[in-house]
ZALUMDO-198031 format. One record per residue (C-alpha): residue in one letter; z negated, x negated, y negated. Coordinates in Angstrom, 2 decimals. Layout:
REM residues N
A:Z:X:Y
...
REM end
This chain:
REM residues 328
X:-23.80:-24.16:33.67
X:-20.80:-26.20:33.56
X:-19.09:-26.58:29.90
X:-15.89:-25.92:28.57
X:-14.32:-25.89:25.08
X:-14.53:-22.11:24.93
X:-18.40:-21.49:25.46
X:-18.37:-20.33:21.92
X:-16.19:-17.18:22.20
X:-18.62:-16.30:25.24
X:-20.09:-13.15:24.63
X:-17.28:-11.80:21.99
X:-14.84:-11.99:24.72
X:-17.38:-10.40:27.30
X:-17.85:-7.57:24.96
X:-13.96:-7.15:24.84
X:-13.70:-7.52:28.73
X:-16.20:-4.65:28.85
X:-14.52:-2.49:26.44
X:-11.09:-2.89:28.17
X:-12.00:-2.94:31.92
X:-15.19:-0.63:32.32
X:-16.24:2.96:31.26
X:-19.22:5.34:31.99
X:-18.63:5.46:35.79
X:-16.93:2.40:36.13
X:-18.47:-1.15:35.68
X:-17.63:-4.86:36.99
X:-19.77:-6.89:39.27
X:-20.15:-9.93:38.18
X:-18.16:-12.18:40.52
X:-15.33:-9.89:38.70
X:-16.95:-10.89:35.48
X:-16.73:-14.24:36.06
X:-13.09:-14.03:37.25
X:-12.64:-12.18:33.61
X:-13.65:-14.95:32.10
X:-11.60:-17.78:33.84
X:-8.75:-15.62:32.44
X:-9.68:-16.94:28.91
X:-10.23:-20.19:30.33
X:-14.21:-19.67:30.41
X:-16.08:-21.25:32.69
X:-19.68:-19.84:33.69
X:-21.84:-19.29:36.69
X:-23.47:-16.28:38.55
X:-27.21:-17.40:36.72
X:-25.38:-17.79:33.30
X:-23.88:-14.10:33.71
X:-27.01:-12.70:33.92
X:-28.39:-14.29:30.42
X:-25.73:-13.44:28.56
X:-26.14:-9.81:29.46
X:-29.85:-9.78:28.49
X:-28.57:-11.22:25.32
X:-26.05:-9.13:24.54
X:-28.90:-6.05:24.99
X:-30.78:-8.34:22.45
X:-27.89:-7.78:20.41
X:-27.62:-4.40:20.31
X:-25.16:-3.79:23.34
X:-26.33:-0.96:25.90
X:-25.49:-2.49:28.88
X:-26.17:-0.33:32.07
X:-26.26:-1.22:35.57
X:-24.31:1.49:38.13
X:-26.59:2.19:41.13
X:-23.24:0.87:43.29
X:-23.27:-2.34:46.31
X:-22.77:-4.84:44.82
X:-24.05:-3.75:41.44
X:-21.53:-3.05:38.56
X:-22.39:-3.57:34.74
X:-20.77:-1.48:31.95
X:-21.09:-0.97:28.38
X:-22.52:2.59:27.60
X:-22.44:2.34:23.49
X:-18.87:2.28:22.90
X:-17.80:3.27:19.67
X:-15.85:6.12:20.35
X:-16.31:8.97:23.62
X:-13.47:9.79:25.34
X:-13.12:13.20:23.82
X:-13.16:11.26:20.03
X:-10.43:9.61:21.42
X:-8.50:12.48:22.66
X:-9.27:13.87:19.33
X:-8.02:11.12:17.34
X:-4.62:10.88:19.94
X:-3.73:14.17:19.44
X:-3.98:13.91:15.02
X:-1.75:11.11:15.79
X:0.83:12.75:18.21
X:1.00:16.03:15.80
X:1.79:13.98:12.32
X:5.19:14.55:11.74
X:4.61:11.72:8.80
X:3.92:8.90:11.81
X:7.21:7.54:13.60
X:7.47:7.87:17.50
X:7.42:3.88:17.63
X:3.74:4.28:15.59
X:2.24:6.36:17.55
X:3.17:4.80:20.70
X:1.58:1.80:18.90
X:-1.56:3.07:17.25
X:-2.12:5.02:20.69
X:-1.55:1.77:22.41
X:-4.57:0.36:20.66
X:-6.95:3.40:21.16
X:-6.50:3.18:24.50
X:-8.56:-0.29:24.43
X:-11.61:2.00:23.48
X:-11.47:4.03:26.60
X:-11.23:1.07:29.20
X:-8.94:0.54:31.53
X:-9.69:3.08:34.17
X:-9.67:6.02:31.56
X:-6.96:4.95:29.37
X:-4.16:6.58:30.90
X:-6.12:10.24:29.85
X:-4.67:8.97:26.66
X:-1.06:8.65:27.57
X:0.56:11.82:26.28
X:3.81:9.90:25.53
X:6.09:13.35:26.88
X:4.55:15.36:24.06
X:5.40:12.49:21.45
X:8.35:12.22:22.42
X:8.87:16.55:22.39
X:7.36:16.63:19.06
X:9.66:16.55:15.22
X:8.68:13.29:14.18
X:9.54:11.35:10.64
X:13.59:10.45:10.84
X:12.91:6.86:10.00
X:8.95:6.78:9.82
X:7.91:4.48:6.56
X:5.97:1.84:6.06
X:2.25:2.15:5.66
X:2.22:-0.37:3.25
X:3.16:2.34:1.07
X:0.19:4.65:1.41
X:-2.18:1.72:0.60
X:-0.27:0.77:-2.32
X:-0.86:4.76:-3.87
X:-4.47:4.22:-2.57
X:-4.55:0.70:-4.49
X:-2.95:2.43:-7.76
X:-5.49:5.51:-7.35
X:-8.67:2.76:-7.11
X:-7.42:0.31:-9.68
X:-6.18:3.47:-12.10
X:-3.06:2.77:-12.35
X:0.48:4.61:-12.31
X:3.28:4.53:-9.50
X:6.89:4.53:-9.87
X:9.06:5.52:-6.94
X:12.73:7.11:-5.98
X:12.49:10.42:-4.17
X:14.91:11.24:-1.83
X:16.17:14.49:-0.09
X:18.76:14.28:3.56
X:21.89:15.36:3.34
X:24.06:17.52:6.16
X:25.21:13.94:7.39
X:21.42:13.14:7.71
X:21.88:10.19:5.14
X:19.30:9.68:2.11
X:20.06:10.49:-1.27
X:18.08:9.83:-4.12
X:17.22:12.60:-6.30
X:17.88:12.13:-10.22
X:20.16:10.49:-9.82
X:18.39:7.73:-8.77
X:15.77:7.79:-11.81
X:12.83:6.86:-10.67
X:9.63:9.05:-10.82
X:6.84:7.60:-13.10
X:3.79:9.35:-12.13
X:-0.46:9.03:-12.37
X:-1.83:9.47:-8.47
X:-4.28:11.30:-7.95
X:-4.97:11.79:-4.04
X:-3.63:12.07:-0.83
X:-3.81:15.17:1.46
X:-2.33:15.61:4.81
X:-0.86:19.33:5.51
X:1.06:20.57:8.26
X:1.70:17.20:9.52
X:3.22:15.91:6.86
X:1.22:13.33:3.79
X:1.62:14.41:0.34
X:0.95:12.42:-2.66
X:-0.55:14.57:-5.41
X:-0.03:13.33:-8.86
X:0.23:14.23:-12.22
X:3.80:14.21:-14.36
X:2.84:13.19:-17.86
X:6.67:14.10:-19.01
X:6.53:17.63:-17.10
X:2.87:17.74:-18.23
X:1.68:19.42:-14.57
X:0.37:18.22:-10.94
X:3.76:17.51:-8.98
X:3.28:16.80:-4.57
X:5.48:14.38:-3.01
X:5.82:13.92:0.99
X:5.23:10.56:1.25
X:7.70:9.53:4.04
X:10.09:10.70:1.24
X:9.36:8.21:-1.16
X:11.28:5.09:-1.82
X:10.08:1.72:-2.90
X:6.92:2.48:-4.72
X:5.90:0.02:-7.58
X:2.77:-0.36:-9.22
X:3.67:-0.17:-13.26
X:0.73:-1.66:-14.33
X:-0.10:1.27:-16.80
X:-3.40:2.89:-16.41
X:-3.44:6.49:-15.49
X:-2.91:9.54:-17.75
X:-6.49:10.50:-19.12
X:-5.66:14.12:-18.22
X:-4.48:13.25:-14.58
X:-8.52:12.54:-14.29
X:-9.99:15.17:-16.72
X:-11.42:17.30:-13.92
X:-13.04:16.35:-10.81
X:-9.97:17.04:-8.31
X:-11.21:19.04:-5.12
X:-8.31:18.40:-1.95
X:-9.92:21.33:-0.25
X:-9.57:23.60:-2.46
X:-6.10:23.04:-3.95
X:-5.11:23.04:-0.12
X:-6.53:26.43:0.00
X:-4.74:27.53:-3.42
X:-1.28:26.09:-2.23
X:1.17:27.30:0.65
X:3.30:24.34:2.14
X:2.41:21.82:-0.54
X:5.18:23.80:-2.41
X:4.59:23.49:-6.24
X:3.88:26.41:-8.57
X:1.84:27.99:-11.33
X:-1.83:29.07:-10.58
X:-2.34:32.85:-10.51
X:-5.42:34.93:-9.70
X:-3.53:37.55:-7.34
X:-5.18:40.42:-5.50
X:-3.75:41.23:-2.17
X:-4.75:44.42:-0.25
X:-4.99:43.94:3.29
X:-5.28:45.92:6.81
X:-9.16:45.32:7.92
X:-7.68:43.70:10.66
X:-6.18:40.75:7.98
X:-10.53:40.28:7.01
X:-10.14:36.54:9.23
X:-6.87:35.86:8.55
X:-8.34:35.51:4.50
X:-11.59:33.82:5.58
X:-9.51:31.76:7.85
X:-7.38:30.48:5.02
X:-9.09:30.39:1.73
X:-12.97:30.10:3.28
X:-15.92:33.31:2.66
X:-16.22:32.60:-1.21
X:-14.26:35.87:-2.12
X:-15.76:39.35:-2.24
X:-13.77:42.35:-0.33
X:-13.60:45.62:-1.74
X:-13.08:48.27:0.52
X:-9.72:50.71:-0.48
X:-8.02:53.47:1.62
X:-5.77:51.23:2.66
X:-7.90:48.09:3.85
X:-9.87:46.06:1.56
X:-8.51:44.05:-1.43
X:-9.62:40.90:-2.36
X:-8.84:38.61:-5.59
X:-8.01:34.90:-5.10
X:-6.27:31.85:-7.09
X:-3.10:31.07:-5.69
X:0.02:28.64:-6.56
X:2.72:31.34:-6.85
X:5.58:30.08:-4.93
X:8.50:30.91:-2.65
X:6.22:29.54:0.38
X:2.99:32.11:-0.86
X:5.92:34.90:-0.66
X:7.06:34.45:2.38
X:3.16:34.16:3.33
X:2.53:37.32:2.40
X:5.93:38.54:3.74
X:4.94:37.20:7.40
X:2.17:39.86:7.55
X:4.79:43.09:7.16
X:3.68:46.66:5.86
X:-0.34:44.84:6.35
X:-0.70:42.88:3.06
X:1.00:43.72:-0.24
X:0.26:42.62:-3.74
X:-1.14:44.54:-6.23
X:-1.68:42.27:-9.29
X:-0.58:40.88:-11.60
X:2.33:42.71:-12.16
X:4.70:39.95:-12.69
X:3.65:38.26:-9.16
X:3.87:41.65:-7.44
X:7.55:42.21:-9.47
X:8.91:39.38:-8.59
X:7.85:39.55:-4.81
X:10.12:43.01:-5.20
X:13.04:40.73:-6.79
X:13.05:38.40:-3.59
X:12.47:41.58:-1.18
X:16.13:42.73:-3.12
X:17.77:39.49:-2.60
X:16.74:38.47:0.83
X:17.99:42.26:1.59
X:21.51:41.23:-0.31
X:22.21:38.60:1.66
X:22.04:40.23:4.63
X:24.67:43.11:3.81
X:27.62:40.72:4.18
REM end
């Protein structure tokens, strides 16, 4: 086999040839594998082909032959199907937290999993481009900073802004910035939210991340109460409605039977239903918020609260007020 400089990056750059150009009905013969090859300045020979695919099956690396004349070689491990990779393009597309211009890119490079036959199943630019995306988009750099801080138990400061009507960022505070302990990240309705706790406020605060500005480890450890109890993301995305703050309350709704999966579908089977004239009722914990209101508001005369008293008065209160508003 004639020798060249590059004999060393040999079978790396065949695996990457067979990752980009071939798929499960789709393979390369291997005067087109040789031809590859030349590309990266690789020299090799029709006998030479053939060992380094028995070696790369020594290696681990299923590669098949397609019954097709002349025959065509493809890899059949690949690390990801095509329907993981659908999967994973369309939890990119739908995160409003990930700019157009990342998604395009991040796409861009799962694409190289499907080979290059398949890879345009993966374009779905139109519905990127359809979709509310972040303004600006951030940098990621941020998220594994709060992961770094979370790991090395250490506190965060950052600026939090809001938009105003001109669409222009304005810090809130003032400009203060927020010292807080992180405690995890959760993803909801598109959007990341760091989850942290306020030592001053002396409560669990969330903060989108795409609106958080500069963030700065402080090189204080963590507040010893931010870690005091194994924190479950499922389940406080279960107890909250929009990541929108409030206090915990164990609230029992009464529902329409019809409402019996619209409860499993949202806080899981762990909660027992009592049949009433009216439905069923069922007792859950809750973060009591203007978002849980207007929850229970989108299901009409179906779902009402019945306790506590002060949750189901002050649902009454914004029933008054939302009706106020519309007098005028």
């Amino acid at each position: 086999m004639a020798r060249s400089e590059r004999q060393k990056e040999k079978l790396y750059r065949l695996i990457e040839i067979f990752m980009r150009e071939t798929d499960d009905t789709s393979g390369l013969t291997v005067k087109e594998i040789i031809s590859a090859l030349s590309e990266y300045g690789i020299k090799a020979e029709r006998k030479s082909i053939y060992d380094d695919l028995l070696t790369l099956g020594e290696l681990g690396f299923d590669i098949v032959t397609l019954p097709k004349r002349p025959p065509e070689y493809t890899l059949a491990n690949r690390l990801f199907s095509l329907a993981e990779l659908k999967l994973l393009t369309d939890a990119v597309e739908s995160s409003r937290f990930v700019s157009r211009e990342k998604s395009r890119e991040i796409i861009d490079k799962l694409r190289l999993f499907a080979g290059k036959r398949r890879s345009g199943e993966l374009s779905r630019q139109v519905y990127v481009e359809d979709r509310v995306k972040s303004i600006d988009g951030y940098s990621f750099d941020n998220i594994d900073l709060i992961h770094k801080a979370i790991n090395g138990n250490e506190k965060i400061s950052f600026g939090y802004f809001d938009y105003t009507v001109s669409k222009k960022r304005e810090l809130r505070h003032g400009g203060k910035r927020y010292v807080v302990s992180p405690i995890s990240l959760i993803m909801s309705d598109g959007n990341y939210y760091l989850v942290a706790y306020d030592s001053e406020a002396e409560i669990n605060k969330n903060f989108r991340v795409d609106k958080i500005s500069e963030p700065r480890l402080t090189g204080e450890a963590r507040d010893r109460r931010s870690l005091e109890e194994r924190f479950n993301p499922a389940k406080y995305s279960q107890r909250i409605f929009g990541m929108y703050g409030g206090r915990e309350e164990l609230v029992t709704l009464e529902c329409r039977e019809h409402l019996a999966g619209v409860i499993i579908d949202r806080f899981g089977d762990g909660y027992s239903f009592i049949p009433t004239d009216f439905g069923f009722s069922v007792a859950i914990r809750v973060m009591v918020s203007p978002n849980f209101f207007a929850w229970v508001l989108g299901f009409g005369k179906d779902m009402r609260i019945l306790r506590p008293d002060a949750v189901r008065e002050e649902m009454v209160k914004r029933l008054a007020e939302i009706s106020e508003i519309y007098k005028h």
